[in-house]
Structure formats: C-alpha cells, structure tokens
N, C-alpha and C positions, 0 to 999 in steps of 0.2 A: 203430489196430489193424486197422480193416477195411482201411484202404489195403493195409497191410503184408501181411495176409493173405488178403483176399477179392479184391482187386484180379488176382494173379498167377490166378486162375482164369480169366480171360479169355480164354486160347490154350483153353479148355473150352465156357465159355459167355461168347457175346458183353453182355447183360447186367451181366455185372461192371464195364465199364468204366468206367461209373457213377461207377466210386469213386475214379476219378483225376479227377474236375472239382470244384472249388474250389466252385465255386458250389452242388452238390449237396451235400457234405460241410457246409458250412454253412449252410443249409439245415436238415438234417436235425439236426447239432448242437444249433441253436436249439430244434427239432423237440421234441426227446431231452431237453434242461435241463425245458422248460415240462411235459413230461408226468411228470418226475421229482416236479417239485414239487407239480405238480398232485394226480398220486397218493400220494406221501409226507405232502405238507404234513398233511392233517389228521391223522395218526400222528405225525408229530414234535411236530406243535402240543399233541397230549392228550400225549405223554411229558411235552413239558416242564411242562404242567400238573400231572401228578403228580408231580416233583420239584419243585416250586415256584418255577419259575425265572422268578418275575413280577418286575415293574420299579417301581421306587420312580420317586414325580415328587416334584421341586422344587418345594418350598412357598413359594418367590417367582414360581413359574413363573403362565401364566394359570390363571383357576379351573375352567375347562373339560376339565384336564387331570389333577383331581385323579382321576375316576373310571376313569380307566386306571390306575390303581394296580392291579398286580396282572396285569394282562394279560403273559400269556409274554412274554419277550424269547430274547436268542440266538437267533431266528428267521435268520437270517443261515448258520446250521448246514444249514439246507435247501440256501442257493443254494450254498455250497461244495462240497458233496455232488453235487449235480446237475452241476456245472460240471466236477469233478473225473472223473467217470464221462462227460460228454460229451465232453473233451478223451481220455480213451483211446481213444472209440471211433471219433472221426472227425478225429484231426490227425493229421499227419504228424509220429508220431512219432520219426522222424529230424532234423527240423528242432532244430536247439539250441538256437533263439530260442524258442519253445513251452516247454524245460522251464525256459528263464531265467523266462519269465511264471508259468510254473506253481507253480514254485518260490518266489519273490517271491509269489504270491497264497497258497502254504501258510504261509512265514512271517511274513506278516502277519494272518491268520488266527489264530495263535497268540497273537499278540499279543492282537490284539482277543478271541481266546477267554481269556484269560487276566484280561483287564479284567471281562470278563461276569462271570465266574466267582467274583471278588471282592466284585464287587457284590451278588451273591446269596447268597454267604455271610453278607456284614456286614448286607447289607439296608440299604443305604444306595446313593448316587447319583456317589458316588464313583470305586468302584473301585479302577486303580490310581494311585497320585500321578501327579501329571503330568510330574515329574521321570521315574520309572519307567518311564511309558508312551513318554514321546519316546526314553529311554535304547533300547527295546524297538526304536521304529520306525528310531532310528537306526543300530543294530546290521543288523537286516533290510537298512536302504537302504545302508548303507556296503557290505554283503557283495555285495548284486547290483549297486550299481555298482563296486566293482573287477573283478567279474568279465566286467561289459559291458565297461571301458577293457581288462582286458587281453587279450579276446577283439576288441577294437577292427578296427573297418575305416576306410579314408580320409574317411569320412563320418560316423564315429562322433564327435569331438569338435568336431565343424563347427556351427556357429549360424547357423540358418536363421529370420529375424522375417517375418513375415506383408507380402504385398505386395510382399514381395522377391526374385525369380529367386534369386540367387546368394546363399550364403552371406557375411555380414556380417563374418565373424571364424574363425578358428579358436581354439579358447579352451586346448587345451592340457591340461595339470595340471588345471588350474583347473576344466576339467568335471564333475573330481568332487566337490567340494564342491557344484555347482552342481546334478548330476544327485540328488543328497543332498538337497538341502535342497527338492526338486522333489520326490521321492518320500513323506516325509515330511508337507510340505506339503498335496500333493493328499490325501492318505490322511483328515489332519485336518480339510481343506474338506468332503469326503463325511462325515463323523463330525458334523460341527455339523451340517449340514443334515439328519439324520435326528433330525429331533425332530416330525416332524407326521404324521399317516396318510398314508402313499401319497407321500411328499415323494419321499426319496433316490430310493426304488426308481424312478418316474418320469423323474426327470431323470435318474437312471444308463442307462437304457435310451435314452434322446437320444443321451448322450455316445457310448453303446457302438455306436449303429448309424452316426454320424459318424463313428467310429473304422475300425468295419468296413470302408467304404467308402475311407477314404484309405487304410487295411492293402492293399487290394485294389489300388488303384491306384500304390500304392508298389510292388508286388510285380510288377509288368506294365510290361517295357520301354518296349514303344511306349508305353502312355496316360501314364507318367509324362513320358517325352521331350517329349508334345506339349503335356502340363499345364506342365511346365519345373520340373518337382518331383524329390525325390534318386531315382535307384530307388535298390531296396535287396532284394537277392535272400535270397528265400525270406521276405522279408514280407508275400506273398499270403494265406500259410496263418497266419498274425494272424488272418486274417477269420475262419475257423472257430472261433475261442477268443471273439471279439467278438461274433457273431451267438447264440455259447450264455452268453454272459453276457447277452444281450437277452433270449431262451429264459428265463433263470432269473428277470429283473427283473422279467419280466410273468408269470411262476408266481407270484412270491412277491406283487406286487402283487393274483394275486386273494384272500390274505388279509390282504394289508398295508393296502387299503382301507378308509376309513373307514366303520363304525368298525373298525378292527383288531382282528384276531383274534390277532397274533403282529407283534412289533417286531422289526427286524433284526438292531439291537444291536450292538457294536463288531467282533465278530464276523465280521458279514458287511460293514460298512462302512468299517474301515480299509484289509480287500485290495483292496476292490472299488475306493476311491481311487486307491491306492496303486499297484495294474495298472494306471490309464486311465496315470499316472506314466510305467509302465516303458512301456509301448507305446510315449507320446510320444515316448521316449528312441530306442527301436528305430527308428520311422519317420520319423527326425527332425521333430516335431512338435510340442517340446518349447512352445515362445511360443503355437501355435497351440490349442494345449490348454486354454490357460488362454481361451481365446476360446468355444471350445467349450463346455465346463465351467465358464460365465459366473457362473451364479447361486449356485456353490461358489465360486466368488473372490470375490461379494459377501456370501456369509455370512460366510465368515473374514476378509476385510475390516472388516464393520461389529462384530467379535469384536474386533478388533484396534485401532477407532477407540473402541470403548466402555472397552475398559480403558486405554488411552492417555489417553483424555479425564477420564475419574474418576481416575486417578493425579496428573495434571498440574493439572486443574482445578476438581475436585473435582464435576464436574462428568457429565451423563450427556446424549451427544449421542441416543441410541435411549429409546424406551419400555423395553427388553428386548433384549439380543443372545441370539442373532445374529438376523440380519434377516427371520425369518419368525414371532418370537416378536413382533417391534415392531408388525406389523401387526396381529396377531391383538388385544395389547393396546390399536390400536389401535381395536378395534373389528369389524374383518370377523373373518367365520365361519372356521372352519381350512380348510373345504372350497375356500372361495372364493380363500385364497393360497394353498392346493398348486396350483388349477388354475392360478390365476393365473402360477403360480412355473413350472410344466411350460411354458407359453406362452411366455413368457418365456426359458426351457427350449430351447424350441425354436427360437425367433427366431437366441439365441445360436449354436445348432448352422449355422443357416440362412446366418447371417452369416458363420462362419467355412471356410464350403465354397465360400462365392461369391469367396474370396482367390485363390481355385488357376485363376482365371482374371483377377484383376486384379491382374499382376504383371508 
C-alpha cells in the first residue's frame, strides 16, 4: 500500500523514495509485525482468557506439562493478524506471488483455526480427526499448487537438489503431487514441534530469516548469476513477507516464552509451515528447505519412526514422539531442549546457506 501510494509522491518530496528499496520495506515490515504483537498481544491473550480458550495436555505427555493446563492457546491469531496488516502495508502489492503466499497462509490458517476451535469446544486434545485435518491441508495445498503449475514459468517445475548448479530433472505433471505432499508435510512438521515454550516460534524465526535472504537473492539478477542459483523475477519482495514473519515470531515469542503466557496452536502453525512450503516452491528451494528447517524434518521423522516401529514391532524406538518430548522424558529441563533445538536451529539454517557456494 505505501509503495502504491506514498511512493508516487516523490516528484513532491524527495523522501518518499524510501519506499521503493526492498531492503527498507522489510525492514520496516518486521518493524510493524513485532510492535503489532507486542501491543496487541496482551489484549488478545486476556480475550482469549475470557473465552476460555485454554489447552488441554496429554496425560501420557511429561508431568511437567500438566500445569499448563489451561494456559490460552490459539495464540497464533496474534501472528496472522500482524503479518496480514504488515503485508498491506509494505508489499508490493502488485506482485501475484505475494497474494499466492498470502492466500495459502489464510487458508491454512483456517484450517488450523478450525482444529483450535474444536478443541476448545470438546475440551479435549484432539480436535479435528486426522483424517479431517489432512482432508483440510490437502484441499489448501492442491488449490495453490494448481494455481502455481498453471501460472507456471520455465523454472517452475525444474528440480533443483542442494550442491547442484543445474537442475537434476524437470519433473513435469508430476510436480504436483510432489509440490502437495511438500505443502502438507512442512505445515505438519511445524505443528509437532510446537509442543514446548518458545520451540516453533524460535526455530520459525531461523527458517524465516534464511528464507528472506535467499528470496532476496533470488530476486537480484547479478547476485543470483554469480551464486549460479535460478533468478526468479519479482521474488525479491518474498523478503518483505519473510522479514515480517520474523517481526511476528519474535513478538509472539516475547509471550510464548517459558513460561508461556499464550500457545500458538494450530492456528498459527500449520500457515506458518505450510508458507516456509509455498516460498520453497516459488524460489525454487524446494530440497533446500528441508535442510533449513532441519529440526522439523526430525520431529516428524522421529513421529513417523515411532509409529512404524510400535505397528511393526510392537516396539517403541523414542521415550515419547516427537523428538523434543524424548528428551525432556529423558530427563533435561524443557528450557534446556528448546535452546538446545534453536542451536541446532541454527546450525541447520547455517549449513544450508553455505551450499550456494559449494556447487
């Protein structure tokens, strides 16, 4: 909106020009999310306290977790909010990749606000089936990947693996299943890992700022030419949507803190997956993603080794899935594996930005 409208003042006052630099607009995006939160948060946090919209724990879960019982959830409603009012006011709103993100992050949103919202009714830990909820995400991910293939460019269905200049394949058809089951996926890695104070929101804020930074460099002829990465025009202003989703992570983190004051809930962590998803999609970074967003591949990994292993062998390879419950059962504090998992966090992001020069 400001581009659109405070920018042409410029031939007025030299100041405005401002608002055409990428790097200012996000910036100030981030700016914009953190003070949204910042200032709202404890107004949202007392609403949902007077609706009753606290969160039930798992009574196999650890015992440390019993007395969050009751602590608001849907906290996630804050960073939607924030992200939503920062992407009018500083993207470019002419960009069609911006309302594909925007769009995708409202309906999956729904989704997870829909699950919340179950659960607070029934007051149980449930929500919706799981049949339901996939039914939900996969409705979401088929809609905006047909619309990404048929809005397709040369580079749209090209497979790009880490370490690799050139594209390995062109996959076809067949992208869409894959860019499916990619959107889906990431959305429910973020969704296990919000189980500990301050977990997701943390490590979402890693992913988002690695994100930012190859959006920006995707978006910039020369630095992608000289990295030997795709450009991809008008993926610069990505970084403005990325930079106010870090805005919002580190808003909502100063009440998601241990101890927490408000849970994020499905809510806020199926879009928030489920766009690191569609980004990867846009700037083709689909492989690299999963490198970035390490410690969400290994929570829904060790999710998917636990129920495999007890089906097959009746057998339980973890303390506890997914893998930040195992360690807590085994004995460290929670405090000690969120930071430890952020580290870890970071390493991952670290590792995956060091590729775009060893190729």
């Amino acid at each position: 909106m400001f581009l659109e409208f405070l920018y042409p003042l410029v031939k007025y006052a030299t100041p405005f020009n401002v608002f055409q630099y990428l790097t200012f607009r996000a910036a100030y995006g981030a700016l914009t999310t953190l003070l949204i939160c910042y200032m709202a948060g404890p107004r949202i946090i007392e609403a949902l306290k007077r609706l009753k919209v606290g969160q039930t724990i798992r009574s196999d879960g650890p015992e440390t977790h019993l007395k969050k019982a009751g602590t608001p959830t849907m906290g996630g409603v804050l960073i939607i909010l924030s992200m939503l009012i920062s992407t009018m006011l500083w993207q470019d709103l002419k960009n069609p990749q911006i309302w594909i993100i925007t769009g995708s992050f409202v309906a999956l949103g729904l989704v997870g606000f829909m699950d919340d919202y179950l659960k607070v009714v029934k007051h149980n830990s449930d929500g919706l089936s799981v049949g339901a909820k996939l039914a939900g995400q996969g409705i979401a991910a088929v809609i905006i990947t047909l619309i990404l293939y048929v809005s397709r460019n040369e580079e749209t269905t090209l497979l790009y693996l880490p370490f690799f200049k050139n594209p390995v394949c062109d996959m076809g058809a067949l992208w869409i299943p894959f860019a499916v089951l990619l959107i889906v996926g990431e959305s429910n890695a973020v969704n296990l890992s919000d189980g500990l104070d301050g977990l997701a929101a943390g490590l979402l804020l890693l992913v988002f700022i690695a994100l930012a930074l190859l959006s920006y460099l995707s978006g910039r002829a020369d630095y992608s030419e000289y990295l030997g990465i795709p450009f991809i025009q008008g993926a610069g202003d990505i970084t403005v949507f990325c930079l106010a989703a870090v805005g919002a992570c580190v808003g909502f983190l100063w009440f998601n803190a241990h101890p927490a004051e408000v849970f994020m809930g499905d809510v806020g962590a199926l879009p928030l997956g489920g766009v690191i998803a569609v980004i990867s999609l846009l700037i083709k970074k689909e492989m690299l993603v999963l490198i970035i967003g390490g410690v969400f591949v290994l929570e829904v990994a060790s999710d998917i080794i636990q129920v495999a292993s007890y089906k097959i062998r009746k057998k339980r390879v973890f303390l506890m899935a997914p893998l930040h419950h195992h360690f807590e059962k085994s004995g460290w504090d929670e405090t000690k594996v969120v930071i430890r998992f952020w580290i870890l966090g970071g390493l991952f992001a670290i590792i995956a930005l060091s590729t775009l020069k060893i190729q």
